[in-house]
C-alpha positions, 0 to 999 in steps of 0.5 A, spaced: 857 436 777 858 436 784 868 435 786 871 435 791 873 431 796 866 432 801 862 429 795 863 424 790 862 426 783 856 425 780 855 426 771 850 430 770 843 425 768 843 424 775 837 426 778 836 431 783 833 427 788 838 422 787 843 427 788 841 431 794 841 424 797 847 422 796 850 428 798 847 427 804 851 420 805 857 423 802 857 428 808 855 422 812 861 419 810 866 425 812 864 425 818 865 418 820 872 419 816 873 425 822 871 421 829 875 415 826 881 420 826 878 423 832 878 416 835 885 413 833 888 420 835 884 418 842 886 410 842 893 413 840 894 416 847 891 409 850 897 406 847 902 410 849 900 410 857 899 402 856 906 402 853 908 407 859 905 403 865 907 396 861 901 394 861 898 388 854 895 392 848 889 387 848 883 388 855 879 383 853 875 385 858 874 392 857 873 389 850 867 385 851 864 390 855 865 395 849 861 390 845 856 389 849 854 396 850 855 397 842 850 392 841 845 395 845 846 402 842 845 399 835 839 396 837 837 402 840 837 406 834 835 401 829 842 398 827 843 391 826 847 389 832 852 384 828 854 389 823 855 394 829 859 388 833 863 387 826 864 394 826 867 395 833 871 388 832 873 390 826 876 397 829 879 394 835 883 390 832 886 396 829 887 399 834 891 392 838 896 393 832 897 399 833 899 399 841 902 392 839 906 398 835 907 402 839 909 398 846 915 394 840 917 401 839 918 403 846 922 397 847 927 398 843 923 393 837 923 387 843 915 384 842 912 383 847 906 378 846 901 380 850 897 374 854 892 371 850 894 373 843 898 369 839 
């Protein structure tokens, strides 16, 4: 069996194949766990300048530019563009809640809605 925390567990009856295959994708997914960390250290930093500059958690035009731009990206490399908008939407509003958190904290737990955000 192949342990850790890189690779999934895999009984002994599984064929070499499979298992090379599989091994592929738990790399795969280690590194997505990687740039996902990578990128909230990244939109972290964001959310401290927004807060900063008293500026809303929420662009929802840089939003809907970053989604158009991923859907291209997704087609481009043969990946279906509703999942990869699914996906983005889905870090995005992640992301949201922690500048939301972030911009709380530094005004001392006074909330500030941002516009258009309920």
């Amino acid at each position: 069996m192949t342990q850790g925390i890189h690779r999934s567990n895999e009984p002994a009856e599984v064929p070499d194949e499979l298992r090379e295959a599989r091994a592929t994708i738990d790399n795969i997914d280690a590194a997505l766990v990687h740039i996902l960390a990578e990128r909230f250290r990244c939109t972290k930093k964001v959310g401290l300048l927004k807060a900063h500059l008293n500026l809303p958690p929420s662009d929802p035009g840089r939003e809907e530019r970053q989604v158009a731009r991923l859907r291209a990206l997704a087609e481009e490399a043969g990946l279906d563009p509703v999942f990869a908008e699914k996906f983005l939407k889905f870090i995005v509003e992640e992301v949201i809640r922690h500048h939301e958190d972030i911009a709380d904290t530094m005004t001392g737990g006074v909330a500030q809605e941002a516009p258009g955000r309920v």
